[in-house]
KOLMI-762260 format. One line per field, with one value per residue (C-alpha): residue number from 0; residue in three letters; chain; y, x, z negated. Coordinates in steps of 0.001 Angstrom, whole numbers. Layout:
<sites>
lumvo = NUM | ...;
zakol = ALA | ...;
tormi = A | ...;
v = Y | ...;
u = X | ...;
w = Z | ...;
</sites>
This chain:
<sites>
lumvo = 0 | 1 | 2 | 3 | 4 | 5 | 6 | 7 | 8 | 9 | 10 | 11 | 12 | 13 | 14 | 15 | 16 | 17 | 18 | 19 | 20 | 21 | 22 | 23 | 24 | 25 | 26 | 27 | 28 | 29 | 30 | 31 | 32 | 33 | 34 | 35 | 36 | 37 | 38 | 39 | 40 | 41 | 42 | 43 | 44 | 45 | 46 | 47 | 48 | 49 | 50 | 51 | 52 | 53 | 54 | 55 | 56 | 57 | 58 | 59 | 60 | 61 | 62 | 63 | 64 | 65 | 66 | 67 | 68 | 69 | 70 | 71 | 72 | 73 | 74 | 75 | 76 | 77 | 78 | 79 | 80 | 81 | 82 | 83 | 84 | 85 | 86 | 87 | 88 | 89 | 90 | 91 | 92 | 93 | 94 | 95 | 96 | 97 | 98 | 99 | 100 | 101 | 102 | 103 | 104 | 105 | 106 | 107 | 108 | 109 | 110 | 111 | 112 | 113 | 114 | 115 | 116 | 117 | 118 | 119 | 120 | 121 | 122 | 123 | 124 | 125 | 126 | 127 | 128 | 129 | 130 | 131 | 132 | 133 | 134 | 135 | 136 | 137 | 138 | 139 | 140 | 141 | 142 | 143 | 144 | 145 | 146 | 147 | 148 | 149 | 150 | 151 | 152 | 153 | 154 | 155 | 156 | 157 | 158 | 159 | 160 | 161 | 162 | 163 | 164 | 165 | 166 | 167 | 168 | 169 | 170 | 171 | 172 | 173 | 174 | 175 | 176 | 177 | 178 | 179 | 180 | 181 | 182 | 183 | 184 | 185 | 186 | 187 | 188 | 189 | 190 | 191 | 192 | 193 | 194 | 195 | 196 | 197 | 198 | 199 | 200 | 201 | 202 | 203 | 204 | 205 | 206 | 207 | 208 | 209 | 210 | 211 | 212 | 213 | 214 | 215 | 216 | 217 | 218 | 219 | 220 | 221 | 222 | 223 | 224 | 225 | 226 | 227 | 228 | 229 | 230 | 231 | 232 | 233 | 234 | 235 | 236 | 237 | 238 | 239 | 240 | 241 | 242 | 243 | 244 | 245 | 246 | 247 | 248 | 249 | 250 | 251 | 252 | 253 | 254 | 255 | 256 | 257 | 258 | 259 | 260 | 261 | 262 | 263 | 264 | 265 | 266 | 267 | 268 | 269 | 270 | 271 | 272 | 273 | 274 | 275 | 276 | 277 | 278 | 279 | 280 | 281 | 282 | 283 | 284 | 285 | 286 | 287;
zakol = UNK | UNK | UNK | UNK | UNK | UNK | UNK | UNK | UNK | UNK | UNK | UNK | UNK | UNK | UNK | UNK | UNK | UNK | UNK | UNK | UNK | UNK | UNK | UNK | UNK | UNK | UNK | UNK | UNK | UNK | UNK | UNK | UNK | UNK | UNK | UNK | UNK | UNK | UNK | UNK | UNK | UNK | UNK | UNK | UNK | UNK | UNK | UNK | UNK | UNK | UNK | UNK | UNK | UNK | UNK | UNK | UNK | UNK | UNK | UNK | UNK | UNK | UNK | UNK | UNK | UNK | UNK | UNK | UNK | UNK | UNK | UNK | UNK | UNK | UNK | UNK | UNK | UNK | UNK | UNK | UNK | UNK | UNK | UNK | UNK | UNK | UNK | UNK | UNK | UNK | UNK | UNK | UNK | UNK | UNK | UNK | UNK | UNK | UNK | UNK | UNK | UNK | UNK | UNK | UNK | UNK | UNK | UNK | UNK | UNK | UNK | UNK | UNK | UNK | UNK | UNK | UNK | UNK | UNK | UNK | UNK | UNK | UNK | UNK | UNK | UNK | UNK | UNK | UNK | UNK | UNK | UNK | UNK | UNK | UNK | UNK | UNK | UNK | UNK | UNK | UNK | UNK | UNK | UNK | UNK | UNK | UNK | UNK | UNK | UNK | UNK | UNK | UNK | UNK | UNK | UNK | UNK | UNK | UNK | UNK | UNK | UNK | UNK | UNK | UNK | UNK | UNK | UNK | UNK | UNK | UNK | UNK | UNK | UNK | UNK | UNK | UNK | UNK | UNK | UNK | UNK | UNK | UNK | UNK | UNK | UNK | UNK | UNK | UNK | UNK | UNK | UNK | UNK | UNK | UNK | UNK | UNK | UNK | UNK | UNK | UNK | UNK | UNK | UNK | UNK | UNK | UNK | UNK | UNK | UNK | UNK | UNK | UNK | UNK | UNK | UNK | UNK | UNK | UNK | UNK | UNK | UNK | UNK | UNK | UNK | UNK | UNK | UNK | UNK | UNK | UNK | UNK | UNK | UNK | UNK | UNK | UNK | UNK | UNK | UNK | UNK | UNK | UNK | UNK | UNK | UNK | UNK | UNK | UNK | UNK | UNK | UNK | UNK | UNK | UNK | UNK | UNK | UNK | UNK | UNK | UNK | UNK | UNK | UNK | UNK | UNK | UNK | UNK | UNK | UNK | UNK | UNK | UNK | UNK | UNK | UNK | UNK | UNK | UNK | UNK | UNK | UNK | UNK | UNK | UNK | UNK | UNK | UNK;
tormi = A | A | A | A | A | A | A | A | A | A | A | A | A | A | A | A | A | A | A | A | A | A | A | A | A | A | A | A | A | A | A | A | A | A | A | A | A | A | A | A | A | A | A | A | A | A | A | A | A | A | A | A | A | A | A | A | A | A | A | A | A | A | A | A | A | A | A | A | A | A | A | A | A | A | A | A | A | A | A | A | A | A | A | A | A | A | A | A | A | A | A | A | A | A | A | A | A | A | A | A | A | A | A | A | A | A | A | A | A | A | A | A | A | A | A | A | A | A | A | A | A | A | A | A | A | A | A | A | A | A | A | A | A | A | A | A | A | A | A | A | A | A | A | A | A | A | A | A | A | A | A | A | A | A | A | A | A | A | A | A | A | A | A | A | A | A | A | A | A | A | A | A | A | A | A | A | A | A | A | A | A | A | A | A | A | A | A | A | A | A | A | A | A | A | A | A | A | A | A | A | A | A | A | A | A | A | A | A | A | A | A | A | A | A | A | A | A | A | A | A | A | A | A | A | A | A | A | A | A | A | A | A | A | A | A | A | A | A | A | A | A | A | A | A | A | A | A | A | A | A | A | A | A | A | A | A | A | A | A | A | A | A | A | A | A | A | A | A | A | A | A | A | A | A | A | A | A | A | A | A | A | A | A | A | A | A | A | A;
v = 0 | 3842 | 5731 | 9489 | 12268 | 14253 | 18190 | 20268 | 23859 | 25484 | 27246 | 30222 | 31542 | 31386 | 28895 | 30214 | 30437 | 32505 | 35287 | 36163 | 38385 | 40942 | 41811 | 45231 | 46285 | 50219 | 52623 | 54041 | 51827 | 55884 | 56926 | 60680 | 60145 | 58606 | 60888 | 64157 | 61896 | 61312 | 64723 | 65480 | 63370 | 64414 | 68177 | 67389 | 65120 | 68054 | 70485 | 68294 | 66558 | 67603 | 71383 | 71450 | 68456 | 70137 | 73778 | 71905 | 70587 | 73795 | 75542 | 72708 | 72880 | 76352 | 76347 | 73498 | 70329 | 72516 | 72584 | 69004 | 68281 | 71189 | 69947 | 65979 | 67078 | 68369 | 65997 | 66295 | 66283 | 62644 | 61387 | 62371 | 60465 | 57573 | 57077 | 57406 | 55641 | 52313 | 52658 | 52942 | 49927 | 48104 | 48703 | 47768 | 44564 | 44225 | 44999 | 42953 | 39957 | 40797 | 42131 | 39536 | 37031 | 39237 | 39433 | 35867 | 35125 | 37348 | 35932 | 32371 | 31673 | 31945 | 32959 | 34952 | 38573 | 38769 | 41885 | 43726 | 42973 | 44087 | 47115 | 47556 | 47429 | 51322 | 52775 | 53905 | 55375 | 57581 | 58510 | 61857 | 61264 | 63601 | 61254 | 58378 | 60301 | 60598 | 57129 | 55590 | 58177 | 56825 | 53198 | 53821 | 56864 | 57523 | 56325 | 53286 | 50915 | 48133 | 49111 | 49682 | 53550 | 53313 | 57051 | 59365 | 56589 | 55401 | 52474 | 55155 | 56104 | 52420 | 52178 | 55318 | 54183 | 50525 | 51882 | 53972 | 51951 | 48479 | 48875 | 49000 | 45927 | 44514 | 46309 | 45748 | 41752 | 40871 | 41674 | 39262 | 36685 | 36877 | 36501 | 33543 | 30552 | 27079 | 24552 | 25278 | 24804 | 21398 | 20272 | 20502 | 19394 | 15754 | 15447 | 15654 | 18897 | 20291 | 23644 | 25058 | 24434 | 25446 | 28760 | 29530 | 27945 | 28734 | 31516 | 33832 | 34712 | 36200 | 38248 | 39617 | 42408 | 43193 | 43420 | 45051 | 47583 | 47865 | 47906 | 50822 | 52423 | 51721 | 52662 | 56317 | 56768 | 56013 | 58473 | 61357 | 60562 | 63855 | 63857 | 60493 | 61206 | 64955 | 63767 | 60270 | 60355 | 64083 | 64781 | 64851 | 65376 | 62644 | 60257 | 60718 | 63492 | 62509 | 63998 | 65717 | 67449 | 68503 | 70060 | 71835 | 73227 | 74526 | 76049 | 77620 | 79453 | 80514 | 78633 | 76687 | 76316 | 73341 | 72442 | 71652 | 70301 | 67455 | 66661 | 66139 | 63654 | 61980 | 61878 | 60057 | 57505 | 56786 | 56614 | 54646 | 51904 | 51623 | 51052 | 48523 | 47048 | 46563 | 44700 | 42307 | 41845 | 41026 | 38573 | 36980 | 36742 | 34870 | 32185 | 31838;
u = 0 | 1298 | 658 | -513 | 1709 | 1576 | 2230 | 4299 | 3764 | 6987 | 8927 | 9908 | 13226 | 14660 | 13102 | 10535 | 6422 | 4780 | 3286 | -473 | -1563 | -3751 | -7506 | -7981 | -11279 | -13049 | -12243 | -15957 | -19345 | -20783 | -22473 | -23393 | -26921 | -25911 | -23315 | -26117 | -28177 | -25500 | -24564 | -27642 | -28368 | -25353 | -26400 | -29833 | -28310 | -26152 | -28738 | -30814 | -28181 | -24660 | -24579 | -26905 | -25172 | -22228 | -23827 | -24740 | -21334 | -19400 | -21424 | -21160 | -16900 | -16769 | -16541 | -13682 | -13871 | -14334 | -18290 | -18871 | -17197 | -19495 | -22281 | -22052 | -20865 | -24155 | -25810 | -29543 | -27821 | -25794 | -29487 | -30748 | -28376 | -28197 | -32353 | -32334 | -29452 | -30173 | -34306 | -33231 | -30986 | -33537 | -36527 | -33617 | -33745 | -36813 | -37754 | -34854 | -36931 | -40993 | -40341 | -38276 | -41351 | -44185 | -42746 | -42301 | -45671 | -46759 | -45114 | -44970 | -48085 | -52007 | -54866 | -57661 | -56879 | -53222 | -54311 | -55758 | -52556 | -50268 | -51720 | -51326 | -47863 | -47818 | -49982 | -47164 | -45838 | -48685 | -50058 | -48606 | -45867 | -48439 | -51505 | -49757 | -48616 | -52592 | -53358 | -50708 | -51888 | -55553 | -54619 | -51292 | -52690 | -53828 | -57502 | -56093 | -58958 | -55994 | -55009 | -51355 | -50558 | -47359 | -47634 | -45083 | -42693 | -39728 | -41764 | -43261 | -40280 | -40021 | -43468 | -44000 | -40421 | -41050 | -44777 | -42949 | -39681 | -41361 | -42868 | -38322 | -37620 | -40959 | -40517 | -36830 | -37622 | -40233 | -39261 | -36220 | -38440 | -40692 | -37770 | -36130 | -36686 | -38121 | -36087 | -32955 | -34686 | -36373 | -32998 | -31341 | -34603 | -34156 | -30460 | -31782 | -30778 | -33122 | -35034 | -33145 | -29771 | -31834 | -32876 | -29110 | -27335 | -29730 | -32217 | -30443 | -27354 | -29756 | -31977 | -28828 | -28576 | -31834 | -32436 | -29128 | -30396 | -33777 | -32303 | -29849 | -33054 | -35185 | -32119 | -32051 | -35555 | -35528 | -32764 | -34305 | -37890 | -39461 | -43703 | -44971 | -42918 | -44198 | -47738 | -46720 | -43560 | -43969 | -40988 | -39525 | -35470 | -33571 | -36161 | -38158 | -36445 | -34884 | -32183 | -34847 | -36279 | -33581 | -31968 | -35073 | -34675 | -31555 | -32892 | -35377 | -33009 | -30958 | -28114 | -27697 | -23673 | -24746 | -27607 | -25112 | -23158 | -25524 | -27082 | -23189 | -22692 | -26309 | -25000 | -21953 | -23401 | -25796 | -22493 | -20999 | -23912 | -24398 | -20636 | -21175 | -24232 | -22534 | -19247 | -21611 | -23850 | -20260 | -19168 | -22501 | -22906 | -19407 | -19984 | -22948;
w = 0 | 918 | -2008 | -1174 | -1583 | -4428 | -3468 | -5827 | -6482 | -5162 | -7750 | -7859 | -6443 | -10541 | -11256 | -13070 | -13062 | -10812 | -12595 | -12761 | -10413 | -12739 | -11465 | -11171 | -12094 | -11064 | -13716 | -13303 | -10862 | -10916 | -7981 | -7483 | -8505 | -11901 | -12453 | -12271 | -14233 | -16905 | -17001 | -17537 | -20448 | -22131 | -21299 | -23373 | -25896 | -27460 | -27230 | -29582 | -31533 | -31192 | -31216 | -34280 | -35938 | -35520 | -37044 | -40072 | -40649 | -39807 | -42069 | -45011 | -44010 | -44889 | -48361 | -48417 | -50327 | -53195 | -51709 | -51460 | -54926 | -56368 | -54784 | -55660 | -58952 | -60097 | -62492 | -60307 | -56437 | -57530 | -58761 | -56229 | -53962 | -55895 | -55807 | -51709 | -50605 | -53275 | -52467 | -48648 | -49364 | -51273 | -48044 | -45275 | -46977 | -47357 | -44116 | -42299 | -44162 | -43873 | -40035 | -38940 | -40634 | -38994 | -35475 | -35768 | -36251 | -34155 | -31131 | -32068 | -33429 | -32683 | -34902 | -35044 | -35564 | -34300 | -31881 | -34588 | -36433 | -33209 | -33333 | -36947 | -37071 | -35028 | -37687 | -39988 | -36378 | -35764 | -39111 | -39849 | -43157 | -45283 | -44058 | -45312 | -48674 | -48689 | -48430 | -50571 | -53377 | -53163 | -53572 | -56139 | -57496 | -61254 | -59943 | -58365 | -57181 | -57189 | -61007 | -59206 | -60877 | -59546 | -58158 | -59785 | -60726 | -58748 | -57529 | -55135 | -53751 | -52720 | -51634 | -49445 | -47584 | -47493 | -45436 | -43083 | -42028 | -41810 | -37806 | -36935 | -37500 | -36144 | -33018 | -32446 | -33038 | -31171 | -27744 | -28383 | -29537 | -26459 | -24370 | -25936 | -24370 | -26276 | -24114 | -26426 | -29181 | -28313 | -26787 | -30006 | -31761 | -29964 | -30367 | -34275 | -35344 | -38398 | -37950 | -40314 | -38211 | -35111 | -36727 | -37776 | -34544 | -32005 | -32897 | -35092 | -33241 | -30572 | -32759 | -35193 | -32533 | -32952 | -36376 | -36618 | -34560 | -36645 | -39810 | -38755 | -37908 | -40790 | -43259 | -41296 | -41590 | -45193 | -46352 | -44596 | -45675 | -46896 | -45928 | -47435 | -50880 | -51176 | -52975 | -54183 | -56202 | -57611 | -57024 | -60718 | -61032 | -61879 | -61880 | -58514 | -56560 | -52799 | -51061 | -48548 | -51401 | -52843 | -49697 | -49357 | -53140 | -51999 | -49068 | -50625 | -53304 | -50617 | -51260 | -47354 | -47811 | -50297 | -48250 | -45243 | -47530 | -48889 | -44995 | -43812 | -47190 | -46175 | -42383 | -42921 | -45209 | -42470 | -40105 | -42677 | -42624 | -38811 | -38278 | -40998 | -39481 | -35937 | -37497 | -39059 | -35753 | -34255 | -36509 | -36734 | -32891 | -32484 | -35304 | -33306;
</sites>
C-alpha cells in the first residue's frame, strides 16, 4: 500500500512560526446620517443633563472640600443620607426579588386577571408622586382601614419608595423573559438537570442584565424621591427626613452652595452603585 503524503507547512526563512496576520477592524461603521443623528443626540443630551449636571457641581466645588465636609458634617444632612441611601438599598432589593417574581408570572403563566394585572404594574408610572402620597396616606394613614398607621414613621419612607420603584424591574424583566426561548430549558430538563440548576445555569445569566439595569433604575428613583414622601412620612429630622427634602430646606433658606453640595454627594453615590451594578452583571454573565 502507498501511504498518502503528508504536506508540511513550510517554515519560515529562521526557522521560526509565521506570525499572525492581525484583522484590522473600522475605527468608526458611521455613515453621514448617523453621524447628524449622533450629534444630535449628544447636542440634546447636554442640554438636559450635562450642562446642568455640571452647574450643580461647579457651584457645590466652589466652596472646596471645606463645603462638602461642612455639609455631611451636620448631624440632620448625615441622617438624612443615611435614611435614603439604606431605604433605597432596602426597596432595590426588594424589588430585584418581587419584580423579577411578577414578570415571571406574568409571562410564564395563565390565569384569570393577568391583563388587569399588566396594566397595573404602570400605575405607579402615571399617578402623579403627590396622588400616590394621597393614596398611601388613606390606607397607612392615622384612619387606616388596614389598622397599618405606619404614616409618619420610617416604615413610610419604605413604603411610598417601594410603590414607586417596583414597575423597573418589572418592566426591564419581562421583555427578556418573552424573548427567551423554552427549548434550552427542556434540553437541560431531559439530560436531568433540576429547575433550580436550570434557573441559575440557564435563565439567570440572561436576565442579570436586565435586572441590573432595573435595579440601577429603581435605586435612582428612590434616592431622589421627593412627591410620594411629602404627605406620608412628615418629614420629621432625623427620623423621617430625605435627602430631597432637605436640599429643598436649603434652598429655601438661601443657602444653594450646600444644596449643590448634597445633589453632587447623592450623584456620585448613584455613580458609585451603577458602576457597581454593571461589574456584578459582568461577573454573573461569564460564570454563566
Amino acid at each position: 500500500m502507498t501511504s498518502t503524503p503528508v504536506l508540511e507547512r513550510p517554515a519560515s526563512p529562521e526557522g521560526r512560526r509565521p506570525r499572525r496576520v492581525r484583522r484590522t477592524t473600522p475605527r468608526s461603521t458611521l455613515t453621514r446620517g448617523a453621524g447628524l443623528g449622533l450629534g444630535i443626540a449628544m447636542l440634546w443630551f447636554s442640554i438636559l443633563v450635562l450642562l446642568p449636571l455640571s452647574a450643580v457641581v461647579a457651584a457645590a466645588a466652589e466652596g472646596g472640600w471645606g463645603r462638602y465636609l461642612s455639609v455631611l458634617q451636620n448631624d440632620q444632612t448625615w441622617a438624612a443620607v443615611t435614611l435614603t441611601v439604606s431605604q433605597a438599598v432596602l426597596v432595590t432589593l426588594v424589588n430585584v426579588v418581587v419584580g423579577t417574581v411578577i414578570a415571571w408570572v406574568l409571562v410564564r403563566d395563565r390565569f384569570w386577571g393577568k391583563r388587569a394585572l399588566d396594566v397595573v404594574i404602570d400605575v405607579p408610572f402615571a399617578l402623579p408622586t403627590i396622588v400616590a402620597g394621597l393614596v398611601l396616606l388613606s390606607l397607612y394613614g392615622p384612619n387606616s382601614p388596614l389598622g397599618l398607621h405606619w404614616a409618619f414613621t420610617p416604615n413610610a419612607v419604605t413604603l411610598a419608595l417601594a410603590f414607586v420603584t417596583l414597575p423597573f424591574i418589572v418592566r426591564t424583566v419581562q421583555p427578556v423573559l418573552e424573548e427567551l426561548e423554552t427549548d434550552v430549558e427542556e434540553a437541560a430538563a431531559s439530560l436531568g438537570a433540576k429547575r433550580s440548576t436550570i434557573f441559575r445555569r440557564v435563565i439567570l445569566p440572561s436576565l442579570v442584565p436586565a435586572i441590573t439595569a432595573g435595579a440601577a433604575l429603581s435605586f435612582a428613583r428612590a434616592i431622589s424621591e421627593y412627591g410620594s414622601l411629602v404627605l406620608l412620612s412628615g418629614n420629621k429630622p432625623y427620623e423621617t427626613e430625605v435627602v430631597s427634602v432637605r436640599v429643598l430646606t436649603f434652598i429655601e433658606n438661601g443657602n444653594t452652595a450646600s444644596a449643590a453640595a448634597l445633589a453632587s454627594v447623592m450623584l456620585a453615590i448613584a455613580l458609585v452603585v451603577i458602576v457597581l451594578l454593571d461589574v456584578l452583571q459582568r461577573r454573573v454573565s461569564r460564570r454563566g
